[in-house]
C-alpha positions in Angstrom: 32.4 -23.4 16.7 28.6 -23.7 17.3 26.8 -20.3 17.3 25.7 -18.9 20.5 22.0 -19.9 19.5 22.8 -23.3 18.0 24.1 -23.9 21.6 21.2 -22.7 23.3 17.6 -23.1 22.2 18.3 -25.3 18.8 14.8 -26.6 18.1 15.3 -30.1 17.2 14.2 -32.4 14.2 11.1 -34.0 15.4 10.1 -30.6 17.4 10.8 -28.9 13.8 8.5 -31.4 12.0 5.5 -31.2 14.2 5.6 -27.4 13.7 5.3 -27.7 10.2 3.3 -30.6 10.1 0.6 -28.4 12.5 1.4 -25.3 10.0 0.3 -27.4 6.8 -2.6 -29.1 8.6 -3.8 -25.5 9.7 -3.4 -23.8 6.3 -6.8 -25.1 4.7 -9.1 -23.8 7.8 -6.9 -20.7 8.1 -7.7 -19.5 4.6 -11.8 -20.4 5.0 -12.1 -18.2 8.2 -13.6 -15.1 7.5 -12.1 -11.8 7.5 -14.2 -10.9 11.4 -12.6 -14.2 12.4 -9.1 -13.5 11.4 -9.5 -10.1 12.7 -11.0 -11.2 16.2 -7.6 -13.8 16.1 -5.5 -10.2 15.5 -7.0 -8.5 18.8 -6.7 -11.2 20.5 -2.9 -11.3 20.3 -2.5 -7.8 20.7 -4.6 -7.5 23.8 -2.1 -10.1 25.3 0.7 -8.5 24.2 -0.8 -5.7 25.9 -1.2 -7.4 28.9 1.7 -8.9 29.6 4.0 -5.7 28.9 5.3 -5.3 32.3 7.3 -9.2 31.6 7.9 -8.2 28.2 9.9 -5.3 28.6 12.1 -6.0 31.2 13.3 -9.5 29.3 13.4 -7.0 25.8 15.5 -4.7 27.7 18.0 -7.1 29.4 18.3 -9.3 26.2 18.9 -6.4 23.8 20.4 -3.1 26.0 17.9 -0.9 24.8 16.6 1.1 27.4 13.4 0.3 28.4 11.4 3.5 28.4 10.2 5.1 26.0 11.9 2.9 23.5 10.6 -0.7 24.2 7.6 0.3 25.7 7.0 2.5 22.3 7.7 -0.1 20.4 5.1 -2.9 22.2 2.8 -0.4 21.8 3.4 0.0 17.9 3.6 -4.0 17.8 0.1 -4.3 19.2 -1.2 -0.9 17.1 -0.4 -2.5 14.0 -1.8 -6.0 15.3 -5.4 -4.3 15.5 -4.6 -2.2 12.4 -4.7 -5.7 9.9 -8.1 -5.8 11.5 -9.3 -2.8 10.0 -7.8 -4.2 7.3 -9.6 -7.4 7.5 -13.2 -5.2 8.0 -12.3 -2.8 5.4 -12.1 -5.8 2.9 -10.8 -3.8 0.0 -7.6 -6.1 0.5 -9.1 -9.5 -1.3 -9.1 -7.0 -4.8 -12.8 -8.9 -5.6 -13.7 -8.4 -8.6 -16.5 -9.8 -11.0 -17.5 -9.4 -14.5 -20.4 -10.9 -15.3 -21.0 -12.2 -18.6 -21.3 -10.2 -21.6 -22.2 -11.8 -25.3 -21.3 -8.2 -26.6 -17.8 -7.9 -25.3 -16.0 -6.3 -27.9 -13.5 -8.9 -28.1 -16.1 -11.7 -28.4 -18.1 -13.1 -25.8 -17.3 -12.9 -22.5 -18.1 -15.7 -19.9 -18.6 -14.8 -16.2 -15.3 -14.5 -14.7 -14.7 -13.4 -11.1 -11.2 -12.6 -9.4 -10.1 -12.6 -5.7 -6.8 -13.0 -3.4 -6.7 -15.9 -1.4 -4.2 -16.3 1.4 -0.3 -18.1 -0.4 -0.3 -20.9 2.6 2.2 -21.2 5.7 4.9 -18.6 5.9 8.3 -18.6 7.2 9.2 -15.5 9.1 12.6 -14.3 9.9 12.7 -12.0 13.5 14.9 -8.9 12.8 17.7 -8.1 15.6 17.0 -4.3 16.1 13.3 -4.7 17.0 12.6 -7.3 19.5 8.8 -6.8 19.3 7.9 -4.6 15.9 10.2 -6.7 14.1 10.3 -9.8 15.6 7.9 -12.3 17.0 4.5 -10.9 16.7 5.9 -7.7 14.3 5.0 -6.7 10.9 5.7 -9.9 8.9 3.6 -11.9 11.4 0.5 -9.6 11.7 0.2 -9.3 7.8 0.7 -13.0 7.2 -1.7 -13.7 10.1 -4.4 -11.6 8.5 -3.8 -12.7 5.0 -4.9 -16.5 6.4 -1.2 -18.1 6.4 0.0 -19.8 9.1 3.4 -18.8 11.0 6.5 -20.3 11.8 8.5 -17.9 13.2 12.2 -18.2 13.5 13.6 -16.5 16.4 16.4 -14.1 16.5 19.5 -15.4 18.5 19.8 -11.4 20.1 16.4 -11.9 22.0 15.6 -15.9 22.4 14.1 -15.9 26.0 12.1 -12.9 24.7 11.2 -14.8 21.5 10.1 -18.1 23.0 7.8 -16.0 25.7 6.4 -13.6 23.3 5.8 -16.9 21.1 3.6 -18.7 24.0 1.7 -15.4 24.0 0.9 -15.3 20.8 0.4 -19.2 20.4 -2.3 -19.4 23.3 -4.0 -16.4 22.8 -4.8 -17.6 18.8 -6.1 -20.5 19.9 -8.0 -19.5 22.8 -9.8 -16.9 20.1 -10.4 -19.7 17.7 -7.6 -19.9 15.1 -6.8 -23.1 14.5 -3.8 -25.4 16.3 -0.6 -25.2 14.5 -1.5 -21.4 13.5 1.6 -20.0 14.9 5.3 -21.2 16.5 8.4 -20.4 17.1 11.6 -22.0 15.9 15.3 -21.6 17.1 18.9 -22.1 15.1 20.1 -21.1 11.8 20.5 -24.5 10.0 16.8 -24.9 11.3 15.8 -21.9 9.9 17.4 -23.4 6.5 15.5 -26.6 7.2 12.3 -24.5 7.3 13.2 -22.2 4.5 14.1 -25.7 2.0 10.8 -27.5 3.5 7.7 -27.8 0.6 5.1 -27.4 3.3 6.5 -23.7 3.6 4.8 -21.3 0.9 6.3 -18.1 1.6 9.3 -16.6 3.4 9.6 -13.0 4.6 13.4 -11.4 6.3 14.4 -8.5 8.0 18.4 -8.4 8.2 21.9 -7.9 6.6 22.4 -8.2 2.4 24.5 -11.4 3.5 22.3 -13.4 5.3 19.0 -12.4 3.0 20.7 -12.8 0.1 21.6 -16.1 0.8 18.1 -17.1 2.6 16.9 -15.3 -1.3 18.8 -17.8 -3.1 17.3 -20.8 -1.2 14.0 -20.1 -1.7 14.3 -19.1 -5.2 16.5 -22.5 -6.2 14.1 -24.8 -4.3 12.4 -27.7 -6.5 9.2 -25.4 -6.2 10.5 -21.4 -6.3 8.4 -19.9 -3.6 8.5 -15.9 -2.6 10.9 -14.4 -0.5 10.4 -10.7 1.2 13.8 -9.6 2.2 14.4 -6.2 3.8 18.1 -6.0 3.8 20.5 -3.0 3.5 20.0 1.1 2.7 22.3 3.7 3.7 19.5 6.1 3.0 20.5 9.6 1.3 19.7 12.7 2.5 20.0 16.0 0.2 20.4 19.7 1.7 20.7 22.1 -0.6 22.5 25.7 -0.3 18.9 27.6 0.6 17.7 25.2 3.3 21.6 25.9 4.8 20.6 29.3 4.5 17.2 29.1 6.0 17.9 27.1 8.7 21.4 25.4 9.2 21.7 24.6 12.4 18.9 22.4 12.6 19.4 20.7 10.0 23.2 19.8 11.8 21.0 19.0 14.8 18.3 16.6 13.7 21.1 14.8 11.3 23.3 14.3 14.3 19.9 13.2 16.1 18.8 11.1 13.3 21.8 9.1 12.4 23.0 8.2 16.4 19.4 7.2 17.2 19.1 4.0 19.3 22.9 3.8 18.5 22.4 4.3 15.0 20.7 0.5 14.7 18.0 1.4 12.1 17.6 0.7 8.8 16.7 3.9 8.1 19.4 5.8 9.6 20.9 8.4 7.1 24.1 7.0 6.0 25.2 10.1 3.7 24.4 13.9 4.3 25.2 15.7 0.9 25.6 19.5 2.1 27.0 22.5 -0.5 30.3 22.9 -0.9 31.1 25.5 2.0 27.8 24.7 4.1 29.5 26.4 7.3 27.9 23.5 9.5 31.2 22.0 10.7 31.3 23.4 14.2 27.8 23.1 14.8 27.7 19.3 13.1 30.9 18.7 15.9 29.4 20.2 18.6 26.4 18.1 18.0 27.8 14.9 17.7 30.1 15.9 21.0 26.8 16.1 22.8 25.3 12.2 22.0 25.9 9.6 25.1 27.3 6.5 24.7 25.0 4.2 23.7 25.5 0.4 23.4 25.1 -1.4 20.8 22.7 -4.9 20.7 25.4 -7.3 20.9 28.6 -8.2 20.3 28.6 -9.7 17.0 27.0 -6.3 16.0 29.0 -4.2 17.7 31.8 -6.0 15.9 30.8 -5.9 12.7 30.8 -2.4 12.7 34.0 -1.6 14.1 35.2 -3.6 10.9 33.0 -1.1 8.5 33.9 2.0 10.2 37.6 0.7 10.3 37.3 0.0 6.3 35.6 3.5 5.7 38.6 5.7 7.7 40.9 3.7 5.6 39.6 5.0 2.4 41.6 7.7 0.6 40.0 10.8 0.6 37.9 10.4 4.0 38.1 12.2 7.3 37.4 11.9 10.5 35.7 14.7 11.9 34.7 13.8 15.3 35.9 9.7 16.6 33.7 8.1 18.2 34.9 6.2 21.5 33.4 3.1 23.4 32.9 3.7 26.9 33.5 0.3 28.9 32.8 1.1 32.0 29.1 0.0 32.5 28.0 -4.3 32.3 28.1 -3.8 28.1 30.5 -1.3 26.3 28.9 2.1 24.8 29.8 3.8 21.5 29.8 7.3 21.1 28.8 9.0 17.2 31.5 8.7 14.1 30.8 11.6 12.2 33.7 11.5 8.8 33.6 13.6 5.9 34.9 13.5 2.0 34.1 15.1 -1.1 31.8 14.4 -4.3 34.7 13.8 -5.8 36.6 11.9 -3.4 33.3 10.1 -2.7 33.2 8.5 -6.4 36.6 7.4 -6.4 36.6 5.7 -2.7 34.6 2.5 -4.4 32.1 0.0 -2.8 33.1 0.7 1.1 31.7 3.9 1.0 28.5 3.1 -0.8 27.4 0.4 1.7 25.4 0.5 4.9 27.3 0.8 8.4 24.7 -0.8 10.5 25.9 1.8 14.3 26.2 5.3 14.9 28.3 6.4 11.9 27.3 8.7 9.3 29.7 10.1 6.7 28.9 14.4 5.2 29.7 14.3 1.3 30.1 18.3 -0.5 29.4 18.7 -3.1 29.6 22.1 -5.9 27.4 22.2 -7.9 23.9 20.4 -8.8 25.8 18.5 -11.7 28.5 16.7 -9.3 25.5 16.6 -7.1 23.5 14.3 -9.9 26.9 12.3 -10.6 27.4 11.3 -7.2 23.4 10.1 -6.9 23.6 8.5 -10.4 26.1 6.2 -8.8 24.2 5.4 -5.4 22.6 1.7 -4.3 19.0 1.7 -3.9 17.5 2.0 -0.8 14.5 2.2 1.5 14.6 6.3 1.6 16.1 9.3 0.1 15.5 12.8 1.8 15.9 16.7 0.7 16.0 19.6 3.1 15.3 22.4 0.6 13.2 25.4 0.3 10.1 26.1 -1.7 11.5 29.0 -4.2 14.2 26.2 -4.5 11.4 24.0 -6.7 13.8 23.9 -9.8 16.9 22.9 -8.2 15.1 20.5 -6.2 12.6 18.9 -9.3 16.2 18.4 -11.0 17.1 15.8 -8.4 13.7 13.9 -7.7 14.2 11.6 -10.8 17.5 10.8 -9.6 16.1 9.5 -5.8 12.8 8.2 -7.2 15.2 5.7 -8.9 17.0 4.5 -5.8 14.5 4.8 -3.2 11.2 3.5 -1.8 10.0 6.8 0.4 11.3 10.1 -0.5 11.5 12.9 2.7 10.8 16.3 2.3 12.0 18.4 5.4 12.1 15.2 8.0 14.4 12.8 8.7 14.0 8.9 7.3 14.2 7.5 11.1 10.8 6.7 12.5 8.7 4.9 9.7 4.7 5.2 10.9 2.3 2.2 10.4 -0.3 3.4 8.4 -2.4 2.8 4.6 -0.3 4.8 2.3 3.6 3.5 4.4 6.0 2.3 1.2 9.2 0.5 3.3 11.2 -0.9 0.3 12.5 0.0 -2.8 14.7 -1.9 -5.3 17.3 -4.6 -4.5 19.3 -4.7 -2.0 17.1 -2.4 -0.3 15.0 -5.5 -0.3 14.5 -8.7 -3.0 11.3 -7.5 -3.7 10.9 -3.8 -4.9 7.0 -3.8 -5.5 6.1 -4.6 -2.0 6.2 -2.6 1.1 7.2 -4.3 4.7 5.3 -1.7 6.5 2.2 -0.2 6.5 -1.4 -2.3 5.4 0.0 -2.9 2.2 1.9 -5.3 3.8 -0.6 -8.2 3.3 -0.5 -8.1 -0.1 2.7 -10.6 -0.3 1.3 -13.2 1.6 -1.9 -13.2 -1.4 -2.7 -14.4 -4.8 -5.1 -14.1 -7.8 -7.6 -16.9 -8.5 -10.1 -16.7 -10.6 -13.5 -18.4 -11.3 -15.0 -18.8 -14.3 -18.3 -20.2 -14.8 -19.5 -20.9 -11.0 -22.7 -21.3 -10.5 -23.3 -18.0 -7.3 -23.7 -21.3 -4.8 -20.2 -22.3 -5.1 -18.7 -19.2 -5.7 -16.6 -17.6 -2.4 -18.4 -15.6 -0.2 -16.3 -12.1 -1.2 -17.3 -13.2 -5.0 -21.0 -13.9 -4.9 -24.0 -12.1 -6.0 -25.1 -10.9 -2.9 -21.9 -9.3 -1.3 -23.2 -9.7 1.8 -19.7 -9.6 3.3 -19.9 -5.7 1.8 -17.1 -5.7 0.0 -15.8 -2.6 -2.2 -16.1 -4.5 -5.6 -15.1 -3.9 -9.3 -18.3 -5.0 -11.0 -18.0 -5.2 -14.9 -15.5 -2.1 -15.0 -17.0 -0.2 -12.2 -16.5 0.6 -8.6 
């Protein structure tokens, strides 16, 4: 049976091959723009976002169920915030890591010629819309705005949860690049799995960046890597994201720790990648009325679609089934609105229990499902994390005079984690210089990148270098002058 999106909005072969085509063709003048031109391209998009939010929304909202204030209006707004962000980026230039050393017939090592090293932009990129976010994930999200201002072309290939949202955000975006002078083919959208496939498998396509499930990037991961010509693939997959409380913070300040879990882990219906997964509380915490009580007090919320809410009916029927774990409080689905809501599944087990109940309870449950883990002592405590999958975050709610206990576990989550939380709660992941959203595999396929944050444009870039040049045809970030102003290492010094 043909997938709801293969029968819909299926791009076809020759549609396909012009959009690659225009992608190749625009790769060359892409990469020679300069940094203010790519930048004005950037603010160009994000004012039409801007613009035509009052049609975005509504589509975002009846495509997806999330509600459409403050979530997806939020959300547009952090879309277009990060949009004009890469252009502070761009005008910062630090980005393009120019560096020159000029040549030196004392060099320690022997003499040195002029050598001279920037980033240059990897070529057209294949982008893979997450479900969760229709706009900071999707069409003109993260991926897009950081490939954009690195100089690569997009193809874009829609998400079957949002398509009438995809293709209209995609005309946005199309037009307004080319009515602020980026050149044709600089963006598109695609629809259909095997045509994302095509894409992925096509040499014209340099670079590959995913937001989704272990099982799908995996095997988009094992394309691009197996192709003729290898090419890089950014996948953001899975993370069930740990989060510590130790006996003092319990002490200090129980109940809201019970509260912003129960918050955290049933936001938006508990669709986030960095929803916390596991709550690892002291063996007699006291939190078990307050933790029910919470959880009693969440709506039903529904879920983005079916095949989602299916999928996790199937994980949070495998995790009851393990020995060992209880149900604390059952979630129910509430049927009585257009699409069925799902209350919070709050279950609980031991340290103990937790080590022998195998793979099920180590992976992600992608809903609003969370499972409390005791534990005794700090030594179970380390056991149990020595045995975790990497993920995007790890948390601890503990108290200062606690700075041993806590120092004791930090090597233990720096190894499995690409953000570490002190006192907060992993959902809600700012766009800013210093974000880190990754960590090692199968958090994502690439562990020394980051997804969020300006950071981000550093996988669509690579190093060249240029040896010899005379200054006229040197780039413009590498010559003499630096008239572009460019924060420079110049023979070993900033």
């Amino acid at each position: 049976m043909r997938s709801k999106e293969s029968m819909s909005q299926e791009t076809d072969r020759v549609t396909l091959e012009e959009i690659l085509a225009a992608a190749a063709a625009a790769a060359s003048p892409a990469a020679a723009a300069t940094p203010a031109e790519r930048a004005r391209w950037l603010g160009a998009v994000a004012d039409a976002l801007d613009a035509a939010a009052e049609e975005l929304v509504p589509l975002a909202h009846a495509e997806t169920h999330l509600p459409a204030s403050p979530r997806l209006r939020g959300e547009l707004n952090r879309t277009t915030f990060q949009l004009r962000l890469f252009g502070k980026v761009l005008a910062d230039g630090e980005y393009l890591g120019a560096t020159v050393d000029h040549a030196d017939l004392q060099w320690p090592m022997g003499a040195r010629p002029d050598i001279r090293r920037v980033l240059v932009p990897l070529g057209p990129a294949l982008v893979f819309a997450a479900s969760n976010f229709p706009f900071a994930f999707s069409v003109a999200g993260g991926d897009t705005a950081s490939a954009l201002a690195a100089g690569c072309p997009v193809v874009l290939k829609a998400h079957p949860g949002h398509e009438e949202l995809s293709t209209l955000t995609g005309q946005i975006v199309r037009e307004a690049l080319v009515a602020a002078g980026a050149p044709e083919g600089m963006f598109d959208v695609i629809h259909g799995v095997e045509v994302g496939v095509t894409a992925l498998k096509d040499p014209r396509i340099a670079v590959a960046a995913f937001t989704g499930s272990v099982p799908g990037g995996r095997a988009l991961f094992d394309i691009a890597v197996s192709r003729p010509v290898p090419i890089p693939f950014y996948g953001e997959l899975g993370s069930v994201n740990p989060v510590v409380v130790t006996p003092g913070a319990i002490a200090a300040r129980g109940e809201t720790i019970a509260k912003g879990y129960v918050g955290s882990f049933s936001l938006g219906a508990g669709q986030f990648c960095t929803k916390p997964g596991l709550l690892f509380l002291p063996e007699g915490h006291g939190l078990d009325d307050l933790l029910r009580e919470a959880v009693g007090a969440v709506a039903a919320q529904p879920m983005l679609n079916d095949r989602i809410a299916s999928g996790y009916e199937h994980k949070l029927r495998e995790l009851r089934a393990v020995p060992g774990v209880s149900v604390v409080v059952a979630g129910v689905v509430d049927g009585t609105g257009d699409v069925s809501g799902f209350t919070p599944t709050l279950l609980a087990t031991t340290a103990k229990q937790f080590l022998a109940g195998g793979a099920v309870v180590h992976e992600e449950c992608f809903g609003p499902a969370s499972i409390v883990v005791t534990y005794t002592d700090q030594a179970e405590l380390l056991d149990v994390l020595a045995t975790l999958e990497p993920g995007l975050t790890a948390t601890v709610h503990g108290e200062e005079d606690e700075a041993d206990l806590v120092a004791g576990l930090l090597p233990a989550l720096t190894r499995i984690a690409g953000r570490l939380l002190w006192n907060d709660w992993p959902t809600g992941v700012t766009v800013s210089w210093a974000q880190q959203h990754g960590g090692p595999y199968p958090a994502t396929t690439a562990p020394t990148t980051t997804s969020v944050g300006t950071a981000a444009i550093e996988r669509f870039l690579r190093p060249i270098a240029w040896q010899g040049f005379p200054d006229v045809l040197l780039p413009e970030a590498l010559r003499e002058a630096n008239e572009w102003r460019l924060p420079r290492r110049t023979d070993g010094m900033r």
